[in-house]
C-alpha positions as CSV (number, residue, x, y, z in Angstrom):
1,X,-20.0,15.6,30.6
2,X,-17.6,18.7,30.1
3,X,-18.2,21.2,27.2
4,X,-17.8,19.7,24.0
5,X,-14.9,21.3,21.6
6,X,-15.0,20.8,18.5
7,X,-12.1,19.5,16.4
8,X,-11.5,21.0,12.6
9,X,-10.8,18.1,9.8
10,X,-9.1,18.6,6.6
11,X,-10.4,15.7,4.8
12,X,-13.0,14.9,1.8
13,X,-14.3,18.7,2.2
14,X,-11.3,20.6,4.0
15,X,-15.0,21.4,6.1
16,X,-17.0,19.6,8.4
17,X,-16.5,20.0,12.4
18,X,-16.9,17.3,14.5
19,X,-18.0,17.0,18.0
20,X,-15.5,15.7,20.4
21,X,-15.2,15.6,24.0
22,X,-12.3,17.2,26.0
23,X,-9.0,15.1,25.6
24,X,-9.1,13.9,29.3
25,X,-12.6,12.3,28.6
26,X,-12.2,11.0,25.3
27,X,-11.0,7.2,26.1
28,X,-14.0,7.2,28.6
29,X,-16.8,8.7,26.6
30,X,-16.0,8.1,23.2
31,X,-17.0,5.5,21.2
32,X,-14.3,4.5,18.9
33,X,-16.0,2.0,17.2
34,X,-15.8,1.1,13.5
35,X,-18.2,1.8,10.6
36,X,-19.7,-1.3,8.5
37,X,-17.8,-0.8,5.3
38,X,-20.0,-0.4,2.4
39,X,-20.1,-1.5,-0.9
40,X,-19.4,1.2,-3.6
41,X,-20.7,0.1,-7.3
42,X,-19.6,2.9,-9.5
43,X,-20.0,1.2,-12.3
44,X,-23.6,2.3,-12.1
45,X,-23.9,5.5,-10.7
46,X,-23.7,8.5,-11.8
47,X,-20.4,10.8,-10.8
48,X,-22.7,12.9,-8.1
49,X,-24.0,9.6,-7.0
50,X,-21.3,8.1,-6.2
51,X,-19.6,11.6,-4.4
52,X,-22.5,10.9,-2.3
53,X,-21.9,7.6,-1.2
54,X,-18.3,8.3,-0.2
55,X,-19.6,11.2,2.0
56,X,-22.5,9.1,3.7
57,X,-19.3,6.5,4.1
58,X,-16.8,9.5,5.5
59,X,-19.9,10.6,7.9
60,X,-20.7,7.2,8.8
61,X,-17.0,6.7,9.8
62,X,-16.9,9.9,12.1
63,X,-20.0,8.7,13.5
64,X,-19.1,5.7,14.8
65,X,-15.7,7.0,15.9
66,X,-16.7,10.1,17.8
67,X,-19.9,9.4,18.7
68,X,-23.3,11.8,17.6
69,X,-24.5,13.0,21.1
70,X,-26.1,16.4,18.7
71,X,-27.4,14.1,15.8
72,X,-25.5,16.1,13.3
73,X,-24.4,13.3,11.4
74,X,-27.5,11.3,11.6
75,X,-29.1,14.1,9.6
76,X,-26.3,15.0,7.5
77,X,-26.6,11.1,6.9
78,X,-30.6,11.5,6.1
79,X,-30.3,14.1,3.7
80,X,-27.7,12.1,1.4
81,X,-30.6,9.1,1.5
82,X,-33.4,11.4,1.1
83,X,-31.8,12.8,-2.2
84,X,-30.2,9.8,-3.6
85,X,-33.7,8.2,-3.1
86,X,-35.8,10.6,-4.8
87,X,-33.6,11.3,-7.6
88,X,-30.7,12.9,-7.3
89,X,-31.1,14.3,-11.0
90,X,-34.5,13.9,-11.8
91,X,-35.8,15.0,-7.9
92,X,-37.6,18.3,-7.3
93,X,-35.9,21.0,-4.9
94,X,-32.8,18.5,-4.1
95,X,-30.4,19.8,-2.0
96,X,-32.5,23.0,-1.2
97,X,-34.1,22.8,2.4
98,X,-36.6,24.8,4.7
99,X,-35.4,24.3,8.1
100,X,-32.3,25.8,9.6
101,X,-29.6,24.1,9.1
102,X,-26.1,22.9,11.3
103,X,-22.7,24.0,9.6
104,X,-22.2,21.1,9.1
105,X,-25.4,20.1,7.3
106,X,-24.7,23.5,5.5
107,X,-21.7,21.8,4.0
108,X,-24.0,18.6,3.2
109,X,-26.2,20.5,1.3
110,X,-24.1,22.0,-1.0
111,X,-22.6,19.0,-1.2
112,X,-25.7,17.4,-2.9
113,X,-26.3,20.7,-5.1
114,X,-23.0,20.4,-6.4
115,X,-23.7,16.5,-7.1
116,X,-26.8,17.0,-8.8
117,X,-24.7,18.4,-11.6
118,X,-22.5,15.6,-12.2
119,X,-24.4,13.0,-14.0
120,X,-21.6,11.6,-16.1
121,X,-20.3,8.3,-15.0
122,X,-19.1,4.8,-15.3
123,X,-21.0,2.7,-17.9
124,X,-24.2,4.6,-17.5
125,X,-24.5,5.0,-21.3
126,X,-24.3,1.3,-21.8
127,X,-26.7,0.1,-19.2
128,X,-29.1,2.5,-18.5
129,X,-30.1,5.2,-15.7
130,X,-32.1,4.6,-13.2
131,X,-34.0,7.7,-11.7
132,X,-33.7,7.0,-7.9
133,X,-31.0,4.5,-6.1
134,X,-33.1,2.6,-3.6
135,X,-36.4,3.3,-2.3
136,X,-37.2,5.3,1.0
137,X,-37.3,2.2,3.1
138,X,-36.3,1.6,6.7
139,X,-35.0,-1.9,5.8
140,X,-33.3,-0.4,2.6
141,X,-30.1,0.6,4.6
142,X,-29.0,-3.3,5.2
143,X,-29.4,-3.8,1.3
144,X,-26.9,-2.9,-1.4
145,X,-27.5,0.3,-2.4
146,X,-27.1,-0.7,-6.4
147,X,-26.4,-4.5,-7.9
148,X,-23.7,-5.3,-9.6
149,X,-23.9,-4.8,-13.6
150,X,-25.3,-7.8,-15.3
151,X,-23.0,-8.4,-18.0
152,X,-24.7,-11.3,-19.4
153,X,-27.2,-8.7,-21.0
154,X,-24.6,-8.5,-23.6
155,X,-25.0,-12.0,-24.5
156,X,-27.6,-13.5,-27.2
157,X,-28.6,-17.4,-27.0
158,X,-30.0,-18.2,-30.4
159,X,-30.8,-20.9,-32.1
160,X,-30.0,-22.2,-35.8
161,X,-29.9,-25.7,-38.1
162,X,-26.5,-26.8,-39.0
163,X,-26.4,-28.7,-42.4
164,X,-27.7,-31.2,-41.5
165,X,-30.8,-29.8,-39.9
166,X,-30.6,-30.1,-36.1
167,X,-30.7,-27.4,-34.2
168,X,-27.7,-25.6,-32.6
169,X,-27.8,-23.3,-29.7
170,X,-25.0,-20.1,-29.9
171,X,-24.2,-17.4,-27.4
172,X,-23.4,-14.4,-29.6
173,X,-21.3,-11.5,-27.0
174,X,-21.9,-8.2,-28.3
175,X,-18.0,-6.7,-28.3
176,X,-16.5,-4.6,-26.5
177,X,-19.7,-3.8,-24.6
178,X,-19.2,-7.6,-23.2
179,X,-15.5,-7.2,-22.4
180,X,-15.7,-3.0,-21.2
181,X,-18.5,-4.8,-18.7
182,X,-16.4,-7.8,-17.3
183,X,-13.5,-5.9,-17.2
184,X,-15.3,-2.9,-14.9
185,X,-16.3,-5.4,-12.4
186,X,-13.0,-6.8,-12.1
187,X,-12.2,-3.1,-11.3
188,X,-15.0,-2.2,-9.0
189,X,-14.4,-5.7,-6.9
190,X,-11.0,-4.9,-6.7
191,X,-10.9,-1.1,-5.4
192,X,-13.6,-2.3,-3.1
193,X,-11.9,-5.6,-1.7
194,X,-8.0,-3.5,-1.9
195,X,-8.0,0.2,-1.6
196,X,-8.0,0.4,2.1
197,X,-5.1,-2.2,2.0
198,X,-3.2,0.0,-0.5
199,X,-4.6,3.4,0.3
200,X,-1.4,4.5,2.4
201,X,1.1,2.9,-0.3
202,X,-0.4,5.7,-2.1
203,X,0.0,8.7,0.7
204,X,1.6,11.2,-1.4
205,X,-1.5,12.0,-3.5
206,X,-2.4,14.2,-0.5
207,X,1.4,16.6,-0.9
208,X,1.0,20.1,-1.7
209,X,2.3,21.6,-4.8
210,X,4.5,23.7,-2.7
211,X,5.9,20.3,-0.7
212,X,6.7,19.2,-4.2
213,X,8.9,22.4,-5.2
214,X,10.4,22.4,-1.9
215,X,11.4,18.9,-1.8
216,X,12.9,16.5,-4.6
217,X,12.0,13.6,-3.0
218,X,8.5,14.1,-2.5
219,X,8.0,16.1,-5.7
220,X,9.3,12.5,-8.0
221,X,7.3,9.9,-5.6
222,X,4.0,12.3,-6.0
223,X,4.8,12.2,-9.9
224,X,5.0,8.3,-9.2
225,X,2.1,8.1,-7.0
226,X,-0.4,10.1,-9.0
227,X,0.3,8.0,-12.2
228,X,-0.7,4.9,-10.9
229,X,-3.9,6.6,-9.6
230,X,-4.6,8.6,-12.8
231,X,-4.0,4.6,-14.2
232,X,-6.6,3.6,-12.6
233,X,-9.2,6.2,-12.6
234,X,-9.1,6.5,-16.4
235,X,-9.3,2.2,-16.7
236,X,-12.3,2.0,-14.1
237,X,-14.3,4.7,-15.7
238,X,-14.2,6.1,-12.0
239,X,-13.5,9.9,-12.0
240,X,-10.7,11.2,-10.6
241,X,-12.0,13.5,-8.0
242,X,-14.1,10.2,-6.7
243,X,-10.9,7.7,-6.6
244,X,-9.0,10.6,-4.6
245,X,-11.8,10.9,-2.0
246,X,-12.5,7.0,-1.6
247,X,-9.0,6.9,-1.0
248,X,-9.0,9.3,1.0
249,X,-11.6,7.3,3.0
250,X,-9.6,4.5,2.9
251,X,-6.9,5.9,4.7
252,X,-9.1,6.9,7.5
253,X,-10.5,3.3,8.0
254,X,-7.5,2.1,7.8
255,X,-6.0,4.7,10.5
256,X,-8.9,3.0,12.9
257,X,-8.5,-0.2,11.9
258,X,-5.0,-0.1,13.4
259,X,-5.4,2.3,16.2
260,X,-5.0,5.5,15.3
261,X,-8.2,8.3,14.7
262,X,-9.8,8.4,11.2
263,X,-7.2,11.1,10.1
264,X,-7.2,12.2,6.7
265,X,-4.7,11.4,3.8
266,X,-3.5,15.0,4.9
267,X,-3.4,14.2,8.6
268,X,-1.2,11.0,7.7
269,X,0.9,12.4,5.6
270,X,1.7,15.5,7.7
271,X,2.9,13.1,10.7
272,X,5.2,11.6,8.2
273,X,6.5,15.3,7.1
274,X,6.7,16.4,11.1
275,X,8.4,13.3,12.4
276,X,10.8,13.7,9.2
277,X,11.8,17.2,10.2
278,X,12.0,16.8,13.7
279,X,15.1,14.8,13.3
280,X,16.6,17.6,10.8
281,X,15.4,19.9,13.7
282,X,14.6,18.5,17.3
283,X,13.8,22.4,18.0
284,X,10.8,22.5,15.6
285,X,8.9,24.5,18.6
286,X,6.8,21.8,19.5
287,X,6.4,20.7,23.0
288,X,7.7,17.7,24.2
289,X,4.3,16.0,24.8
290,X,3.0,16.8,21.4
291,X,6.4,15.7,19.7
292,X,6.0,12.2,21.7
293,X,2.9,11.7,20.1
294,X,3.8,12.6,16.5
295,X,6.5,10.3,17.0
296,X,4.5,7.4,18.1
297,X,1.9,7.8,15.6
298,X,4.3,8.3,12.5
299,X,5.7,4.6,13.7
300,X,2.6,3.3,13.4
301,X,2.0,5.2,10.1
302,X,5.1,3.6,9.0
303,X,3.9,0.0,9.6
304,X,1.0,0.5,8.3
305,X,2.9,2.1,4.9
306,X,5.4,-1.3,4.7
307,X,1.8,-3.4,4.6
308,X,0.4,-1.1,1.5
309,X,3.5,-1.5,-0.1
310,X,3.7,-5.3,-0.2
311,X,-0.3,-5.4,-0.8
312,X,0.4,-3.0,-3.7
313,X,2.7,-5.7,-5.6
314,X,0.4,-8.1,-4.6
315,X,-2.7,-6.2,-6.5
316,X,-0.3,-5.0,-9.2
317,X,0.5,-8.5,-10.3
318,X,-2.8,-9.6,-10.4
319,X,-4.1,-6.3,-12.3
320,X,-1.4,-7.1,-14.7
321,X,-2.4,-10.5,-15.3
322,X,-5.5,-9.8,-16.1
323,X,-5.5,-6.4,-17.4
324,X,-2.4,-6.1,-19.9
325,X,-3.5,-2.4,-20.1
326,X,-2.4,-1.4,-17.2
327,X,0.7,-2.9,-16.9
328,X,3.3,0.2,-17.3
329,X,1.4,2.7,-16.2
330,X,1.4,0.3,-12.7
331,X,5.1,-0.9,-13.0
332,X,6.5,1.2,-10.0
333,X,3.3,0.2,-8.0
334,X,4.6,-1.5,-5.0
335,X,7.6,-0.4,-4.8
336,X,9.5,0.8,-1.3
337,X,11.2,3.3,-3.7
338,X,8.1,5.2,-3.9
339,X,5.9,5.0,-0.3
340,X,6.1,8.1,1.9
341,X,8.8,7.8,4.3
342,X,10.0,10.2,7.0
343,X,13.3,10.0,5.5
344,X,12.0,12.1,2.7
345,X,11.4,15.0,4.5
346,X,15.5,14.4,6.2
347,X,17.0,13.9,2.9
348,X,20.6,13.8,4.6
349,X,19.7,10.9,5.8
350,X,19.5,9.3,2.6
351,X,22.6,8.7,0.1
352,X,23.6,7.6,-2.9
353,X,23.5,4.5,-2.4
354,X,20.0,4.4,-1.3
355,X,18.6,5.7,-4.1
356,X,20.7,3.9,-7.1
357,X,19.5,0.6,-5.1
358,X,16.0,1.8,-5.2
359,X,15.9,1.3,-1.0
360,X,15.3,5.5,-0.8
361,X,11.6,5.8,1.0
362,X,12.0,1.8,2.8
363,X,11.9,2.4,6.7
364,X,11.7,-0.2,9.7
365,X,8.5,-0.6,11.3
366,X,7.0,-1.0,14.8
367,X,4.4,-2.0,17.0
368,X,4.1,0.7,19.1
369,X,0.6,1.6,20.6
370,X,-0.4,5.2,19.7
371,X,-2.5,7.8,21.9
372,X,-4.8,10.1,20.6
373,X,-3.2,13.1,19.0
374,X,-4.1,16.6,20.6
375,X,-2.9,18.5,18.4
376,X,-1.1,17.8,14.8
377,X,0.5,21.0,13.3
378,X,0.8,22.1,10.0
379,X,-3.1,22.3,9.5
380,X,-3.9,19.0,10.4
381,X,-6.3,20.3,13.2
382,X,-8.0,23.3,14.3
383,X,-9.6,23.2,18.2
384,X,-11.9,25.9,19.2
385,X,-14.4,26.1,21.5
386,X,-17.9,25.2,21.2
């Protein structure tokens, strides 16, 4: 095979550089297959824990995508298991290692270092700590890595006499433990059965500040966006920082799912922004290969966006069925008025109308097939050579 470049990703750590063949060989060598998606139970791990597991997940997806030939990720992969096994709090010299060590696995192990100072989380104060997750088992990897909380620890069965003295059995629930617990799983099943369907109803979580300040449209949909995810975060006892990269995540499995690379929530929503400008400014100083492609992926973006959005009712209406909490915090969720569109980044090509009938951000869809993208500007990648 021809020398390897490799291909610069802004995504859960703005680092990581992943091995990729030469354009003209990708469809031939590469694998382009899709990771098994996990099961994430943050209800029971710590912050760092669970910063872990969405990294192992992010790997896991570039592995299977792009192929390992160095076995970079398979040890990146290793070390996250080898320190989540031994305690990532509680272990001895986590994080710090003897060998020499990839860029990459560099990145990895700072990673864990920083983790191992996170150890707030979830319900941990209810249910308990455990010192390891797992055990260092080669059949361990087909397993959950942590059950589901047991909620019915916060239930008593006693028994008394009634007046008449026969005996009576009662279930006692210790409140609010009982409800916080039921109402957590609800939350954890959810984001795990739904985020990936939503993930890209929710693109504008990945805008700069200085998109925002630059553009009225995007600035009052990121406002939008980023209150239904701080929603969320602060009801699910899921930290912030860990809902942004497992959605994050979520956008790249859903990129795959439907054709495109794993791109980032950056990636995606820069070939929103570029195919939004192009048509303010066909002479962007692109070429006219590279504009073909950002046009045919931000179509498929696009579909993939109308799908979040009519998911998003879907799971609002159930959240606020079930969770009354959440209800205005949620009540723009699912909205067209407030997915990324390319029209945001054109605003002539929205009027008045538009937005007083709430129709500003909706945009037809297609099924067009997408290539692989060489080369997305505005710091979506970074080729050098090897």
């Amino acid at each position: 095979m021809r020398d390897r470049k490799l291909i610069y990703l802004h995504g859960f750590s703005n680092v990581g550089h992943i091995p990729s063949p030469d354009l003209p060989y990708i469809m031939a060598d590469m694998p382009r297959q899709i990771s098994v998606k996990p099961y994430h139970n943050f209800n029971i791990t710590t912050d760092g824990e669970m910063s872990l597991l969405l990294l192992q997940e992010e790997i896991d997806i570039f592995s299977s995508y792009y192929g390992d030939t160095g076995g970079h990720f398979a040890r990146s992969r290793d070390m996250i298991m080898d320190a989540l096994h031994h305690g990532l709090h509680t272990g001895v010299n986590i994080g710090h290692y003897a060998r020499n060590l990839s860029e990459q696995e560099i990145y990895v192990a700072k990673a864990i270092r920083d983790a191992k100072k996170k150890f707030t989380q979830g319900n941990i104060d209810i249910l308990g700590y455990r010192h390891y997750i797992g055990a260092p088992d080669p059949a361990f990897n087909d397993k959950p890595i942590v059950p589901m909380a047991d909620c019915e620890q916060f239930i008593i069965d006693d028994i008394y006499e009634d007046q008449y003295g026969n005996q009576q059995e009662v279930r006692e629930f210790i409140q609010p433990q009982y409800r916080n617990c039921l109402a957590t799983n609800r939350m954890v099943q959810r984001l795990n059965d739904d985020l990936e369907k939503v993930a890209h109803h929710l693109l504008y979580e990945f805008a700069t500040v200085q998109e925002g300040r630059d553009n009225g449209f995007v600035a009052a949909k990121t406002i939008e966006q980023k209150t239904i995810i701080d929603s969320i975060s602060d009801y699910s006892n899921l930290s912030r920082s860990n809902l942004n990269n497992w959605l994050n995540i979520a956008i790249r499995r859903a990129n795959v799912n439907r054709g495109l690379e794993p791109h980032s929530g950056i990636q995606t929503k820069d070939f929103i922004r570029l195919r939004g400008q192009l048509r303010d400014d066909p002479r962007i100083g692109l070429d006219p290969a590279t504009i073909a492609l950002i046009i045919t992926a931000a179509i498929q973006i696009t579909t993939i966006i109308a799908a979040a959005t009519q998911e998003s009712r879907k799971l609002k209406n159930q959240i606020i069925t079930e969770e009354q909490a959440l209800q205005l915090e949620l009540k723009n969720m699912g909205l067209t008025a407030i997915e990324a569109s390319t029209d945001d980044w054109n605003p002539t090509t929205v009027t008045e109308e538009d937005i007083s009938s709430g129709s500003a951000g909706s945009s037809s869809s297609s099924n067009a097939s997408i290539g692989l993208v060489a080369l997305l500007l505005g710091g979506a990648f970074l080729m050098r050579k090897k």
